[in-house]
N, C-alpha and C positions, 0 to 999 in steps of 0.2 A: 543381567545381560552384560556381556563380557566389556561393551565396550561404554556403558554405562558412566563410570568411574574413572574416566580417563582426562585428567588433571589438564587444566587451559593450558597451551602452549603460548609460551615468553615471546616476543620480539623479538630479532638482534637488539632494537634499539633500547627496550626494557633489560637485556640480560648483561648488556654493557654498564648503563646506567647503575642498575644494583651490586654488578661484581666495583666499580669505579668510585663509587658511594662508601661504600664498606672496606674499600681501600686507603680510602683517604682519613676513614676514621683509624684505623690500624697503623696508621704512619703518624698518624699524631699522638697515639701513645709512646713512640720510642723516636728515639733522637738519631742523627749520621747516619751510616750505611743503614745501621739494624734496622733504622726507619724504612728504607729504601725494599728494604729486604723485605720486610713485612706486607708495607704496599701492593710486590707481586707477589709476593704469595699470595697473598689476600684472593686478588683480584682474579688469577688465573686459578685458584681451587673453585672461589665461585662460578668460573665460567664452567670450569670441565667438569665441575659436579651437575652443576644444573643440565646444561648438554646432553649429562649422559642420563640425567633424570628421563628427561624428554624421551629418550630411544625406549628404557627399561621401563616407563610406563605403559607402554604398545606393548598387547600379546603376540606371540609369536604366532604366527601367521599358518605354520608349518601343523602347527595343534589346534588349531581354532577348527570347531565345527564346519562340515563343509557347507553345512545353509551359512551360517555368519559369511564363512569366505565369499561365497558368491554373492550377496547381498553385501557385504564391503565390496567386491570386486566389481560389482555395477553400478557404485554410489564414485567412487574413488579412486579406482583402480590401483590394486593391492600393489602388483610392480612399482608403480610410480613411488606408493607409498613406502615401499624397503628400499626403493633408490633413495629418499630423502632422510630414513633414518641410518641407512649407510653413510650419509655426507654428513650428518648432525653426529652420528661418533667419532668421524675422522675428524670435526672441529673438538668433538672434548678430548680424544689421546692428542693434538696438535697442541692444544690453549696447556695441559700438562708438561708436553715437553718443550715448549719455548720457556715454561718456570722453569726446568731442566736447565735450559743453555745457560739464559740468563743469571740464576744464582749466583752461581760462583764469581759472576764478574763483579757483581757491586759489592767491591769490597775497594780499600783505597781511599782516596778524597771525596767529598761527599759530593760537590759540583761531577764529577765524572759520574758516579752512582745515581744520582739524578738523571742526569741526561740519559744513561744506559733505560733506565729505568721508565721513564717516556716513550724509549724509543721499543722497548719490549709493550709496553699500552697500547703504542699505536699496534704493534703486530699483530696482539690479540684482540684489538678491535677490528683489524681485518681479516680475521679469520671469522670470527662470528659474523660479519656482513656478508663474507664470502656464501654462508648455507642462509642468509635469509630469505632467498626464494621458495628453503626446504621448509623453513621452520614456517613461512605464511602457508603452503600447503598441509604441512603435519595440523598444523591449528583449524584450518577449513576443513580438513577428512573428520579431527576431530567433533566438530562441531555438526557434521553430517552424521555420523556415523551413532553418536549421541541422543537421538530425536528415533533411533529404529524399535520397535517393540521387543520387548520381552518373550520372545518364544523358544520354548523350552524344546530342543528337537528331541530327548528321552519320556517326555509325553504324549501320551496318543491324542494326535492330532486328528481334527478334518476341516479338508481344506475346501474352502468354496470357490468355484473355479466359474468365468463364463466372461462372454463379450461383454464390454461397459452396459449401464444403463439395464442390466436384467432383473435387476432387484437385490442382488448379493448381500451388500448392505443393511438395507432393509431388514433379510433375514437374519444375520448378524446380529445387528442392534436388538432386533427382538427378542433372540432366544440367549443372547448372554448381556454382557456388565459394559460391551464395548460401546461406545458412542459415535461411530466415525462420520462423514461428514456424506449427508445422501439428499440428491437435489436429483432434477428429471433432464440432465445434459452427460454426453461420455465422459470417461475420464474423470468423475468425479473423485474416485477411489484413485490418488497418488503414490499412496503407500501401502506398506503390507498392512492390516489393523489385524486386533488378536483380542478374541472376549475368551471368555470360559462358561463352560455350565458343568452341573454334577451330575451323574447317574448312582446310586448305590454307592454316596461316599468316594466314588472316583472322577478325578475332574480331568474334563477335555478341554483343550485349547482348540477355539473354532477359529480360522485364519481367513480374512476377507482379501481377498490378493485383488491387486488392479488390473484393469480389462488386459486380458487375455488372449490377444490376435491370432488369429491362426495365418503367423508367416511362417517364413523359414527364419531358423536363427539366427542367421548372418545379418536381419532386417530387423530383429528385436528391437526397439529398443529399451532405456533405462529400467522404464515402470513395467514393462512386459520381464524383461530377466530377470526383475523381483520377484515377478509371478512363476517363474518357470524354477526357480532357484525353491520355492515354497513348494512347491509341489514335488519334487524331485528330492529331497531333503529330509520333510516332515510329514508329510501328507502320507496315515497310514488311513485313510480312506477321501475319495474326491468326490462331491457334488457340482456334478457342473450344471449350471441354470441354464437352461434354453426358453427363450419367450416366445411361443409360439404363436401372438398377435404380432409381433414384428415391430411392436409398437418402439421398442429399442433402438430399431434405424437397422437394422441387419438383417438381411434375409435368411430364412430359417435350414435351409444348405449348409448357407455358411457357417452357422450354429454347429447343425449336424457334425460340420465336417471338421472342427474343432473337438467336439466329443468326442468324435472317431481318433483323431490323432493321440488326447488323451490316452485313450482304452489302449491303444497300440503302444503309447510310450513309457507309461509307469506301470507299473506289476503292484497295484492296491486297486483293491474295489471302487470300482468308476460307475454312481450311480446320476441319471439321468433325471432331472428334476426339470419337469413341467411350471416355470414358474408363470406369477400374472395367472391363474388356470379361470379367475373369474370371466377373462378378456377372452382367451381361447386354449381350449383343450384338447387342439384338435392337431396329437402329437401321440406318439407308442412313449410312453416316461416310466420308469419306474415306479415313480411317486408326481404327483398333483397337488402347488402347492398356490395358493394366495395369503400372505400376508395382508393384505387388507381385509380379504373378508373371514380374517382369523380360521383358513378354512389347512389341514393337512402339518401343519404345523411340527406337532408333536409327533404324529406319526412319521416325518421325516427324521427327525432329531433320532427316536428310537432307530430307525430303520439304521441311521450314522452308525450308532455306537454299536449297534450289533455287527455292526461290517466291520468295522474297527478290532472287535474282538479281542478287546484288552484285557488281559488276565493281570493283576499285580500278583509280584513276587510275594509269597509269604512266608514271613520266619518259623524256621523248622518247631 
């Protein structure tokens, strides 16, 4: 997962600290100016390296998958986020060329190179305080964005779609490795969750997305654009769950008319799962499913992947 791997973001107050630290040991190997000299370099390569560490770590946005996009764009908002790694490279080309001005001057009496040489510290300690608004934001996207599943969007996906409290989960947990967290209140499902199961040596990624409202998108919000971003994305086949006891808190129109929207808005087999069917079955489904009373099961799962219709490439 792309964003997986993306290294803790520093403080200003840590990235000062460490460049100011390792300065002061590089000043005490050499004596008069050369000391002086040393000092900032030291301290302004450790800034504008690190700095620019920070930006070069982050994928380019412009290549990132469009599920990741969307799924960073509703966690953190991707803008915000190239506005702050714009301000964190104009503090590492900045913290470089202030060692630029400064060089040359500490040359001369060691008391003037000193002072010059403070006075350049302080300027690049105000440049790094200057983006630490960016750099506590870059560190909190990271820390969001690090917690998101593993979904592969060039595997055949299917995506389980339906109003909170249908059972999603449920069936999730049962037919794959995923474990996600399922209690009898909405909204239990937060985040996207991702199991697998195999057919014939080929493995699918089953995606449990969180309740699923049928508004309009301007009403979305966060945990619903995860779901719509999942579906639109990776979802080469959709089960949406309808509970036709209602026992969910949602009347069963409103279900319907969430289904409907589905089938109208993604161009992938949209099939219709009677779930709960011990409770009531008294719905036109597809398919008929209870997880408790281990009833329909497998016959769905099959029904999936045959919709799916995954052929792998094979070598000539």
């Amino acid at each position: 997962m792309i964003f997986e791997d993306l290294p803790t973001t520093p403080t200003a107050e840590e990235l000062i600290d460490r460049a100011f630290s390792r300065a002061a040991r590089a000043g005490r190997a050499q004596s008069g100016t050369d000391g002086q000299q040393s000092m900032l370099q030291t301290a302004a390569n450790v800034l504008s390296d690190n700095l620019e560490h920070v930006v070069t770590s982050w994928p380019d946005f412009d290549t990132v998958d469009p599920f990741y996009y969307e799924l960073a764009d509703a966690l953190v908002e991707v803008d915000e986020l190239r506005k702050s790694l714009s301000e964190v490279r104009w503090a590492s080309q900045k913290t470089a060329e202030l060692k630029s001005e400064y060089q040359g001057r500490l040359r001369g009496d060691v008391e003037t190179a000193r002072k010059l040489r403070k006075q350049a510290f302080a300027r690049l300690a105000d440049v790094v305080e200057e983006v630490e608004p960016d750099l506590e934001r870059l560190g909190a996207a990271r820390d969001e964005l690090r917690t998101l599943p593993d979904i592969r969007p060039d595997e055949p996906t299917i995506v389980v779609a339906g109003f909170p409290n249908v059972g999603k989960s449920t069936f999730v947990n049962h037919v794959t490795n995923a474990r996600g967290e399922v209690a009898s209140y909405p909204f239990t499902t937060t985040r996207i969750g991702v199991g697998h199961l195999s057919r014939e040596r080929i493995r699918y990624q089953l995606v449990d997305t969180p309740g699923l409202l049928d508004r309009d998108d301007g009403t979305r919000n966060e945990v619903e654009l995860q779901a719509e971003s999942a579906l639109a994305h990776v979802a080469d086949c959709v089960l949406v769950f309808v509970d036709a006891s209602e026992a969910c808190g949602f009347p069963l129109p409103q279900q319907l008319a969430l289904r409907d929207r589905v089938e109208d808005r993604f161009s992938v087999p949209v099939l219709t799962v009677c779930t709960k069917a011990d409770r009531s079955d008294d719905l036109d489904a597809d398919h008929y499913l209870s997880v408790e009373q281990d009833e329909g099961i497998e016959e769905l799962v099959d029904a999936a992947v045959e919709a799916v219709g995954y052929e792998p490439e094979l070598p000539y």
